[in-house]
Structure formats: C-alpha cells, structure tokens
LUMDREN-26639 format. One record per atom (N, C-alpha, C): x, z, y; residue in one letter; atom name. Coordinates in pm, 1 decimal. Atoms other than C-alpha are relative to their C-alpha. Example, Ala and Ser with C-alpha at 12.3 -4.5 7.8 and 13.67 -1.06 7.14 Angstrom:
BEGIN
((89.0 0.0 -119.0) 'a' 'N')
((1230.0 780.0 -450.0) 'a' 'CA')
((90.0 0.0 120.0) 'a' 'C')
((-82.0 -6.0 -119.0) 's' 'N')
((1367.0 714.0 -106.0) 's' 'CA')
((-77.0 73.0 109.0) 's' 'C')
//
This chain:
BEGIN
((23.7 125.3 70.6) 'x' 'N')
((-2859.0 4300.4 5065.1) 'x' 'CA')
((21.6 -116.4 96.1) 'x' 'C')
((-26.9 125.0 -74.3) 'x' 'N')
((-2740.2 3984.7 5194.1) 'x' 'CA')
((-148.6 -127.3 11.3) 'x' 'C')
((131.3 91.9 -38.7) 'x' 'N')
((-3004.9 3703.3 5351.2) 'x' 'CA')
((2.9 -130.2 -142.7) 'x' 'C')
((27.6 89.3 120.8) 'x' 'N')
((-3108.2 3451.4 5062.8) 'x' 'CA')
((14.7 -147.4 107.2) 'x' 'C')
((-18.9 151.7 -46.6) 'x' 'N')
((-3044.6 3099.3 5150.3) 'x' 'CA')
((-92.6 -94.9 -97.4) 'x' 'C')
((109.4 74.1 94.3) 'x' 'N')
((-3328.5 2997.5 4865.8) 'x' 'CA')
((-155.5 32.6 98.2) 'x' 'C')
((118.9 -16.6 -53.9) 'x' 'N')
((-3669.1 2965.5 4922.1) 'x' 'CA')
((-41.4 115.6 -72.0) 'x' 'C')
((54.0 -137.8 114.6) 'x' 'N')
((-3726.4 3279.2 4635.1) 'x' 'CA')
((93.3 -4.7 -37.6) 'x' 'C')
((-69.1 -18.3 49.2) 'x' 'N')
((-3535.0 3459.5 4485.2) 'x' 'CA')
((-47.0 155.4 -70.8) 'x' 'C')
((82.9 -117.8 75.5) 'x' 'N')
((-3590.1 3777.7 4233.0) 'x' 'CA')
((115.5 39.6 -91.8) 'x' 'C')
((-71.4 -63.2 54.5) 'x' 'N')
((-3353.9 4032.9 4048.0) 'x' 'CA')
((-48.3 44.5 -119.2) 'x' 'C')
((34.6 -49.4 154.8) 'x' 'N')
((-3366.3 4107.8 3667.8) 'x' 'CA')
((120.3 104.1 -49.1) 'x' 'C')
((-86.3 -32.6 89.0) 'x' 'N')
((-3201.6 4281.8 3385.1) 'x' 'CA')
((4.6 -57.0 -162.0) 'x' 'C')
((10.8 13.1 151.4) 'x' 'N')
((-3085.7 4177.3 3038.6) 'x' 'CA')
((-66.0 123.7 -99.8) 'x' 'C')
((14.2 -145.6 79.9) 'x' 'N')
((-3246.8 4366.3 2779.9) 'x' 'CA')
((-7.9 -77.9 -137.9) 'x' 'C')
((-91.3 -9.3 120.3) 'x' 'N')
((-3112.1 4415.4 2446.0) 'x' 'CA')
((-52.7 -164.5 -95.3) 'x' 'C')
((111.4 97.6 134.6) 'x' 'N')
((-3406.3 4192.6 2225.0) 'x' 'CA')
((40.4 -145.0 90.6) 'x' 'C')
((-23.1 158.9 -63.6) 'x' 'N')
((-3301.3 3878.2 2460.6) 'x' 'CA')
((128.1 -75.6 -85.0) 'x' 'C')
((-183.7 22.2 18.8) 'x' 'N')
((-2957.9 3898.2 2288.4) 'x' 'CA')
((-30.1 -77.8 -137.6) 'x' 'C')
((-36.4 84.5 191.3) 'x' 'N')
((-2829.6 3660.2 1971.3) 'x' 'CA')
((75.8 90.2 -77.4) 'x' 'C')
((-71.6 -76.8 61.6) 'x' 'N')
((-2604.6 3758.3 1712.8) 'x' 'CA')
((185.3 -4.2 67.4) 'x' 'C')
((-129.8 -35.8 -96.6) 'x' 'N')
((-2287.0 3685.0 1971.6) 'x' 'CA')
((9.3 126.6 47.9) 'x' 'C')
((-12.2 -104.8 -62.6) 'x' 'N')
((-2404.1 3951.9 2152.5) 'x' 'CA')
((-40.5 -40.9 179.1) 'x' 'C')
((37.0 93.8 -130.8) 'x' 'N')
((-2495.9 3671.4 2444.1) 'x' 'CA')
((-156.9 -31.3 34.9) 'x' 'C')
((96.5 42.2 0.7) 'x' 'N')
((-2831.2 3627.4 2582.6) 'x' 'CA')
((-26.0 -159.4 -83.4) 'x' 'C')
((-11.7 109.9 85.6) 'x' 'N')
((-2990.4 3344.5 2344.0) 'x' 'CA')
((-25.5 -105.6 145.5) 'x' 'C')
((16.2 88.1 -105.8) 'x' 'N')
((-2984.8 3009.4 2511.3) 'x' 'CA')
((-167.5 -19.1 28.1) 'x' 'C')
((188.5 -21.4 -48.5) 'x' 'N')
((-3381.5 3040.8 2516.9) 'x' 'CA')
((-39.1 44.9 55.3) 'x' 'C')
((28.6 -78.4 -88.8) 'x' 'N')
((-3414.6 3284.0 2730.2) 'x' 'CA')
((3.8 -47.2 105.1) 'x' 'C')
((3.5 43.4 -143.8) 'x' 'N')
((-3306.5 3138.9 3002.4) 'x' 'CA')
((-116.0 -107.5 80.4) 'x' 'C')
((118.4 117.9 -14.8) 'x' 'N')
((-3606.2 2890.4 3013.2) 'x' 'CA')
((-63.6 157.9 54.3) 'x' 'C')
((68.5 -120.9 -18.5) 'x' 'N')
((-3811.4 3261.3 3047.7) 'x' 'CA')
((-4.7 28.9 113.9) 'x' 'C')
((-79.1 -56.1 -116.9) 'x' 'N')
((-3605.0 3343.9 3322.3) 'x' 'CA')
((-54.1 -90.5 64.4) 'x' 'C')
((96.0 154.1 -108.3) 'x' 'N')
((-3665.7 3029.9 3510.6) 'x' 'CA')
((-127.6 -20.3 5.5) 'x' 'C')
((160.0 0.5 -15.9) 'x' 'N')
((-4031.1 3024.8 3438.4) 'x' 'CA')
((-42.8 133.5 96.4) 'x' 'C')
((51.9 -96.6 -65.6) 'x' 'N')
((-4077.2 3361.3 3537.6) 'x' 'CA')
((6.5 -17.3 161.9) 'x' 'C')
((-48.8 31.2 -171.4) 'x' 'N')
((-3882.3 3301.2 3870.8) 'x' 'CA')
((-121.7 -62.9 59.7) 'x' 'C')
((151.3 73.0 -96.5) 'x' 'N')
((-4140.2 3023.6 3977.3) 'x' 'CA')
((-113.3 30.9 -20.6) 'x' 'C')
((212.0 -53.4 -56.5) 'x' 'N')
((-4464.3 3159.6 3861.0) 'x' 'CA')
((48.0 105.3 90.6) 'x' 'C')
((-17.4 -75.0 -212.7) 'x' 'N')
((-4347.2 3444.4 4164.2) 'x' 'CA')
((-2.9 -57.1 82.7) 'x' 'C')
((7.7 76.7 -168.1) 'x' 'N')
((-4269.2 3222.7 4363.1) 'x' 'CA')
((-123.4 -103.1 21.3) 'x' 'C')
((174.1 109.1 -87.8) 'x' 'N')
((-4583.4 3038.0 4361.1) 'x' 'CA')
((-96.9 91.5 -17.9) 'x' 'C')
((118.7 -168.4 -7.7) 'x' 'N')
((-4784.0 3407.2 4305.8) 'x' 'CA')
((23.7 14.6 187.7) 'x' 'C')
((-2.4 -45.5 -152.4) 'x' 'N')
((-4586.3 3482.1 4661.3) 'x' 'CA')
((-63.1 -119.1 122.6) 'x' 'C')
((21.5 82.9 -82.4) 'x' 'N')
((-4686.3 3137.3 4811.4) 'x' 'CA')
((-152.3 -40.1 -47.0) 'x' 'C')
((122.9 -20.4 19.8) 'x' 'N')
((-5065.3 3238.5 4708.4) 'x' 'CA')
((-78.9 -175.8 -63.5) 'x' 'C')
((86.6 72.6 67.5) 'x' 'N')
((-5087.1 2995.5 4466.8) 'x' 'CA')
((-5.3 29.6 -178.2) 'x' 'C')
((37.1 -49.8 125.1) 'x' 'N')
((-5234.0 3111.9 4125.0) 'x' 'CA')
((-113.1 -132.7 -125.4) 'x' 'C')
((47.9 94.8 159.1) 'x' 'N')
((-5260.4 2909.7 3772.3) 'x' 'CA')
((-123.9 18.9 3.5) 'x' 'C')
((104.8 -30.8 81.9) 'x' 'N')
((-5530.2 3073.4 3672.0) 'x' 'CA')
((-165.0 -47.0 99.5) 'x' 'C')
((124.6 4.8 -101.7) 'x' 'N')
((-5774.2 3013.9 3986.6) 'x' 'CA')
((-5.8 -187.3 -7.0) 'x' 'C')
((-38.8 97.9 10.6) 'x' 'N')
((-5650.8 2665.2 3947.1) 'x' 'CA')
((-39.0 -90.0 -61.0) 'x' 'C')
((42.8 60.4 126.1) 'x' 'N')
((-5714.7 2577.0 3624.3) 'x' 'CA')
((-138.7 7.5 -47.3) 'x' 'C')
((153.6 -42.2 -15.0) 'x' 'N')
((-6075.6 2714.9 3661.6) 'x' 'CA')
((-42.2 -113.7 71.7) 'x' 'C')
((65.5 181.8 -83.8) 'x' 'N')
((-6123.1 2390.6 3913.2) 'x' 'CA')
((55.7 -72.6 -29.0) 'x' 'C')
((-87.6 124.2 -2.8) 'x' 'N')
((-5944.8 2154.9 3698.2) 'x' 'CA')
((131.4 -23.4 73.4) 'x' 'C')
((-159.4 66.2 -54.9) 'x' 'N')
((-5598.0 2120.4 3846.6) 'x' 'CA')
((78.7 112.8 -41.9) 'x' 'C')
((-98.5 -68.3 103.8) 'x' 'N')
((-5291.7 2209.5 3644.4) 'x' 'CA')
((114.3 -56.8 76.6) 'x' 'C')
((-122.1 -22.6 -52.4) 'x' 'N')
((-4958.6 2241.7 3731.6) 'x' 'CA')
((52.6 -22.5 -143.1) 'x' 'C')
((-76.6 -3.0 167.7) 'x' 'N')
((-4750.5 2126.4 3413.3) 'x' 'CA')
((181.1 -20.2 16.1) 'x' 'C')
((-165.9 30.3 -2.5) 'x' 'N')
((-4342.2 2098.1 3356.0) 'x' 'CA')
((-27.2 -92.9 -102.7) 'x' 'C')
((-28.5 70.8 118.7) 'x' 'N')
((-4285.7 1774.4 3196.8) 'x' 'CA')
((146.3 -27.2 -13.8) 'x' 'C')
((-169.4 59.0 29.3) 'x' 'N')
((-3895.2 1778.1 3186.3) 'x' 'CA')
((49.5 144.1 61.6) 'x' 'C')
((-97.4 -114.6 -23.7) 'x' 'N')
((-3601.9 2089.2 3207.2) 'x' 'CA')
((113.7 -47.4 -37.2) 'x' 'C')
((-153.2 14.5 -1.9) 'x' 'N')
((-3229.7 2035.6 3248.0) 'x' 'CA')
((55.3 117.7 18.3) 'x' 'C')
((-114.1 -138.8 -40.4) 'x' 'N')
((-3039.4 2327.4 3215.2) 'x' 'CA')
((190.1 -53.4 -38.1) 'x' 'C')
((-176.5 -28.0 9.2) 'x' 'N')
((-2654.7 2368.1 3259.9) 'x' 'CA')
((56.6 132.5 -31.8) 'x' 'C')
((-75.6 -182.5 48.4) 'x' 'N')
((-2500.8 2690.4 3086.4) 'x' 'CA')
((121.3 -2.9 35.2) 'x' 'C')
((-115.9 -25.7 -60.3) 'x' 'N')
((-2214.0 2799.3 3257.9) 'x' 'CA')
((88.5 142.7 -86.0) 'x' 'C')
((-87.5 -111.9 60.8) 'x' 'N')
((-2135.9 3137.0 3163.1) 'x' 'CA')
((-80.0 85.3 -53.3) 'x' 'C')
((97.5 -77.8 70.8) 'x' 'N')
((-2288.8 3400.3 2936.8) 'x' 'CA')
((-58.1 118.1 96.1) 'x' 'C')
((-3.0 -172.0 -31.2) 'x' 'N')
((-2514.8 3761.4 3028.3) 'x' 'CA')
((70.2 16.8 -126.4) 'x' 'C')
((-25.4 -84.5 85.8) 'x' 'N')
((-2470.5 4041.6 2826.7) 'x' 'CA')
((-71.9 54.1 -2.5) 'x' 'C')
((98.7 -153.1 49.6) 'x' 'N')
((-2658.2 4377.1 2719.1) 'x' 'CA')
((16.3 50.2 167.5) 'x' 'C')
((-19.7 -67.6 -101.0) 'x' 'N')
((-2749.5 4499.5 3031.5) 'x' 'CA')
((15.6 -93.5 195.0) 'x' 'C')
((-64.4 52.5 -108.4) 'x' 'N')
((-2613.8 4269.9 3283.1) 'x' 'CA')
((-162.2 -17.6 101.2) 'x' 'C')
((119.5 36.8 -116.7) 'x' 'N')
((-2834.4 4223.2 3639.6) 'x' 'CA')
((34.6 -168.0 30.6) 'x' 'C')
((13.0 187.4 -59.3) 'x' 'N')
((-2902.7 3860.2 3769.9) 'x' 'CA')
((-109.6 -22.1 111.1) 'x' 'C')
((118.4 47.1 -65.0) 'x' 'N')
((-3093.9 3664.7 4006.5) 'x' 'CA')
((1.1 -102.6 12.8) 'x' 'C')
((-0.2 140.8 -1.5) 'x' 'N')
((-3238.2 3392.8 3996.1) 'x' 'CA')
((-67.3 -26.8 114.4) 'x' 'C')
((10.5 3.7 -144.1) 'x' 'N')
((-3330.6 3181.1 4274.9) 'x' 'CA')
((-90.4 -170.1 -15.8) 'x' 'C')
((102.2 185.3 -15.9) 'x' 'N')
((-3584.4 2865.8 4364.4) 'x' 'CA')
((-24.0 -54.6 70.7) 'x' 'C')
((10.6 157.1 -132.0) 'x' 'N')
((-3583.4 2556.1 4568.1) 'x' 'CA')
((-64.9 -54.8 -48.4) 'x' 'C')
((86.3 111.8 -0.8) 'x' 'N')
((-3837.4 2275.5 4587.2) 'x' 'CA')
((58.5 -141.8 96.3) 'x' 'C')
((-42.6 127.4 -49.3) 'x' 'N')
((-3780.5 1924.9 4630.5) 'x' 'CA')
((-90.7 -124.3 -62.4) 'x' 'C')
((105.3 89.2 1.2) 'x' 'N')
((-4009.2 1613.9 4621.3) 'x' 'CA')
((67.8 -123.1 -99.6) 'x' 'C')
((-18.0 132.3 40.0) 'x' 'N')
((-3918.1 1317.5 4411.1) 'x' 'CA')
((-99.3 -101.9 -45.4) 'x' 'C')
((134.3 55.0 -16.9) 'x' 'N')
((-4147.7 1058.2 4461.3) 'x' 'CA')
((-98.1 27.1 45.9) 'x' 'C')
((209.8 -11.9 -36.1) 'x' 'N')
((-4538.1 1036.0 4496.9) 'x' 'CA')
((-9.4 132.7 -72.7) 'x' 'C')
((64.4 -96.6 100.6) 'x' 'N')
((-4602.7 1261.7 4221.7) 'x' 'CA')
((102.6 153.2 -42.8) 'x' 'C')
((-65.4 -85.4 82.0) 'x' 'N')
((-4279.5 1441.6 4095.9) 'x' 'CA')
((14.1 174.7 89.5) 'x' 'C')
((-55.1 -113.1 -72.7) 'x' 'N')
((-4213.0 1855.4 4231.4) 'x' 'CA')
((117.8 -19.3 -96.9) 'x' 'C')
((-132.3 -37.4 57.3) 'x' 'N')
((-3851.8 1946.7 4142.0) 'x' 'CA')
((25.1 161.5 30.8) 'x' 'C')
((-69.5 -117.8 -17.5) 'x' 'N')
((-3783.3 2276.8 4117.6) 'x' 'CA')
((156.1 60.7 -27.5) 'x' 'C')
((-123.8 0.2 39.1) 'x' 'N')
((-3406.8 2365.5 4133.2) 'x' 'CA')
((28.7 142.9 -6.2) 'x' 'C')
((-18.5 -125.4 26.4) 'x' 'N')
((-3277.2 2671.3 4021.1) 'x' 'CA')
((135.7 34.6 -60.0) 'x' 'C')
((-149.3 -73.9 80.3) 'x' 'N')
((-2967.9 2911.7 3916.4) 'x' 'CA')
((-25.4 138.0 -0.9) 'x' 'C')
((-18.4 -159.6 43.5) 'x' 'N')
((-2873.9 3239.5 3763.0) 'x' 'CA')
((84.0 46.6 70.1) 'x' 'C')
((-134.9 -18.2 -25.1) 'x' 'N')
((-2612.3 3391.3 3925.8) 'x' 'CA')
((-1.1 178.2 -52.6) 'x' 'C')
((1.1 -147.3 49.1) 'x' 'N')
((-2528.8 3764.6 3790.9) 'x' 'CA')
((69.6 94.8 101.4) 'x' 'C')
((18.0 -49.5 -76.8) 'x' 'N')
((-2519.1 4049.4 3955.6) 'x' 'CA')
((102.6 128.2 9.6) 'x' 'C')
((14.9 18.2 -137.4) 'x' 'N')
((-2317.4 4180.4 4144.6) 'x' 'CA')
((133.1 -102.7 83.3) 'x' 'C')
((-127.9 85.4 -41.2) 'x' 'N')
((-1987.2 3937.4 4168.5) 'x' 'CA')
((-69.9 -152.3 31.5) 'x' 'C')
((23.2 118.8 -33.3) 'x' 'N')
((-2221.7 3646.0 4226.9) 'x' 'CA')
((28.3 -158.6 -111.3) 'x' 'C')
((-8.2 101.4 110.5) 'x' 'N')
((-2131.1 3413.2 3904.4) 'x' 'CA')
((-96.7 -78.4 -47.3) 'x' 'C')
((122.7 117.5 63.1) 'x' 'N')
((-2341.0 3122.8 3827.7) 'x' 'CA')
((52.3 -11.8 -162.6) 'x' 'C')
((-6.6 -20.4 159.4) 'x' 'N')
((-2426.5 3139.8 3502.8) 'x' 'CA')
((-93.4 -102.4 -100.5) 'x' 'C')
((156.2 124.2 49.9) 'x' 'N')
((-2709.1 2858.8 3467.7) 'x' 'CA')
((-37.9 -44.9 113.9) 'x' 'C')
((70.7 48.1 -143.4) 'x' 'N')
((-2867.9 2611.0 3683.3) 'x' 'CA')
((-88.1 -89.1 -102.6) 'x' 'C')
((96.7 76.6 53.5) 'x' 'N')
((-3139.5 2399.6 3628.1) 'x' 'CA')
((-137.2 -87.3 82.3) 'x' 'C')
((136.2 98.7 -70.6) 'x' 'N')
((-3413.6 2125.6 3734.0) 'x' 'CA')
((-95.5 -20.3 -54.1) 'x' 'C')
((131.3 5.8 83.7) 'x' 'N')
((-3722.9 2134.0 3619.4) 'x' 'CA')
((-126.0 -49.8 81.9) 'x' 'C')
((144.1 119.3 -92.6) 'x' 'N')
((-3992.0 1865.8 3713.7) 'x' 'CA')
((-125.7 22.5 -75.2) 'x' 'C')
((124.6 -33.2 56.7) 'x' 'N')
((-4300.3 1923.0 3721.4) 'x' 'CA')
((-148.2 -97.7 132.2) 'x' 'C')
((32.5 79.1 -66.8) 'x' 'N')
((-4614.9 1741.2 3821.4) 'x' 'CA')
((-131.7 86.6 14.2) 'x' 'C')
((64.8 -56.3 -33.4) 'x' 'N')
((-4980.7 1797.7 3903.3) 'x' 'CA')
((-115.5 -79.0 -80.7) 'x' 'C')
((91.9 81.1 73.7) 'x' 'N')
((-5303.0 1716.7 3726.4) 'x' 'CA')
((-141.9 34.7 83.9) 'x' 'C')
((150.9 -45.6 -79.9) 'x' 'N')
((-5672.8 1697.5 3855.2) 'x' 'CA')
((-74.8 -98.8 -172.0) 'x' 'C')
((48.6 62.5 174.8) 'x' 'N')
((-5863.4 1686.8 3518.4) 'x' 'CA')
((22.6 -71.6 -101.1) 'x' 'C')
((-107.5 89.6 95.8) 'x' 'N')
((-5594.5 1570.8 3341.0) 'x' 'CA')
((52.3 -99.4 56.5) 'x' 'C')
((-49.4 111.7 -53.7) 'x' 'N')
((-5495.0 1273.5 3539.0) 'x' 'CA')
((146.6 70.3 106.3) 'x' 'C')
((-170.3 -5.8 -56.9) 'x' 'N')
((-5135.6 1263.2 3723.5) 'x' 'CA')
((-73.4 28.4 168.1) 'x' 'C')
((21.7 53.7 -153.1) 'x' 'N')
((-5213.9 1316.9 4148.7) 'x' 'CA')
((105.3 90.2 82.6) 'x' 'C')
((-125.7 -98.8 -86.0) 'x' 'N')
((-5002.4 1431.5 4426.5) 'x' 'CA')
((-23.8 127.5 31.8) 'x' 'C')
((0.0 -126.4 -9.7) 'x' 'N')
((-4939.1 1739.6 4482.6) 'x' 'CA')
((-62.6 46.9 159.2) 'x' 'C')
((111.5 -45.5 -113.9) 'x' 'N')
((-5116.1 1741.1 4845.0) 'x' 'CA')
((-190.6 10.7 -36.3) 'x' 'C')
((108.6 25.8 7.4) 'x' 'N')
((-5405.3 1680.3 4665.2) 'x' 'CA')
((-61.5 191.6 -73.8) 'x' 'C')
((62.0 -143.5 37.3) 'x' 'N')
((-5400.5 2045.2 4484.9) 'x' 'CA')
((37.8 103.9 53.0) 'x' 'C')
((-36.8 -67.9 -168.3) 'x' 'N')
((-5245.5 2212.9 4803.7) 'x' 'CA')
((113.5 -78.6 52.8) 'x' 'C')
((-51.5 38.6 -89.4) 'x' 'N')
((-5085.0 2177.8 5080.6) 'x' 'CA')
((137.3 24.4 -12.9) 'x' 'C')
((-126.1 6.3 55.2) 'x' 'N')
((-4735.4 2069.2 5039.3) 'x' 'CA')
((112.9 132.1 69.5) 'x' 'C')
((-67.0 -141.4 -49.7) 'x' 'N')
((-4602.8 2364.1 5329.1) 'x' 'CA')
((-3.6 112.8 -57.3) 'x' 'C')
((20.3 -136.2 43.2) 'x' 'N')
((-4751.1 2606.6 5120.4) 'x' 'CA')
((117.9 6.2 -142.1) 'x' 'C')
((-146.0 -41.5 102.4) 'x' 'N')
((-4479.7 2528.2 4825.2) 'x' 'CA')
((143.0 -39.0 47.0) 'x' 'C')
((-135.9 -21.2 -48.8) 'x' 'N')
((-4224.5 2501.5 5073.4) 'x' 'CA')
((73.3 -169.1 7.5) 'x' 'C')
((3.2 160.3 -0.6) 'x' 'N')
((-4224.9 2120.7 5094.5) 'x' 'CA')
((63.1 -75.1 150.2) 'x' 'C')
//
C-alpha cells in the first residue's frame, strides 16, 4: 500500500442497495460516504460526538459541496480521504475525495464546513478541543 498524503483515509465497497435504477451508486450516497470518512477520522483523533454532546458541544455541518466526477458501480472498492482546513474564527473545512480502487480515479470531491457549538451558540473550535488534535 502506498503512503497516504491525507490526513485519513479509509477503504470501502459498493454494495448493491446503494445503487439507482442506472445501475450507478445514487448521488446520495456519497454524502454517507463522506460522513462516514470523518466520523473515523475524528473516532481516530479521539474525538467522540457522543461524549461531546453529553457536555453541550456539538459539532454540526452547515454547508456540503460536492463535485461528481465519475460513477461507482456494483461492487466497485474506493477510498475516501480527509483534510482539514480553517476558514476563519469559527469555520472547520473538511476537504475530501473518492477516488476508486484500484486505478486511482476521482470520482467525487467535496467541502464540507462545519462549525462548533457550546450550548447551541457558534465558538471556535479551540474552545471544544485542541485544534492539533483535528490536525489543524
């Protein structure tokens, strides 16, 4: 396996029930995909929703940009992959792509901002950890 140049990264498979009536993963899925990716990668960078949200502070996505490039299929492997990037006081950016597996084809990319809450209110994200720990 070759060295990752992301900060995470994680290998899947298509399976069948993801598919439309093309025969193409639906374009919904891929939101799945991308979610899944970063809750790992913030499970591996020992930070957990659920312990979180028990002391008031939430982690929310208020915005997703995806770019569809090229279709899966039945079956096909992928990986997706996740970067962090700061915009502003408040904003995380998480950047992300599909690429399939094993010729390397980007197949989706996407930005998805997301911010931080302390009992509902907007605050920076040092305030509900430490920004090294999401790779900041």
């Amino acid at each position: 396996m070759r060295p990752s140049e992301h900060l995470y990264e994680m290998e899947l498979a298509v399976r069948d029930y993801e598919l439309d009536l093309q025969g193409i993963v639906n374009n919904s899925v891929y939101q799945n995909y991308f979610e899944h990716a970063r809750h790992e990668y913030l499970y591996s960078r020992n930070i957990d929703f659920a312990g979180l949200h028990a002391e008031g502070k939430d982690l929310i996505v208020h915005r997703i940009e995806i770019d569809y490039k090229h279709s899966l299929h039945s079956h096909d492997r992928f990986r997706v992959t996740v970067d962090v990037e700061r915009e502003g006081h408040l904003k995380i950016v998480f950047v992300q792509s599909i690429y399939r597996v094993p010729d390397d084809k980007l197949i989706a990319k996407a930005r998805v901002y997301g911010a931080c809450l302390l009992q509902g209110r907007p605050v920076k994200p040092e305030t509900i950890f430490d920004p090294g720990q999401l790779g900041l």
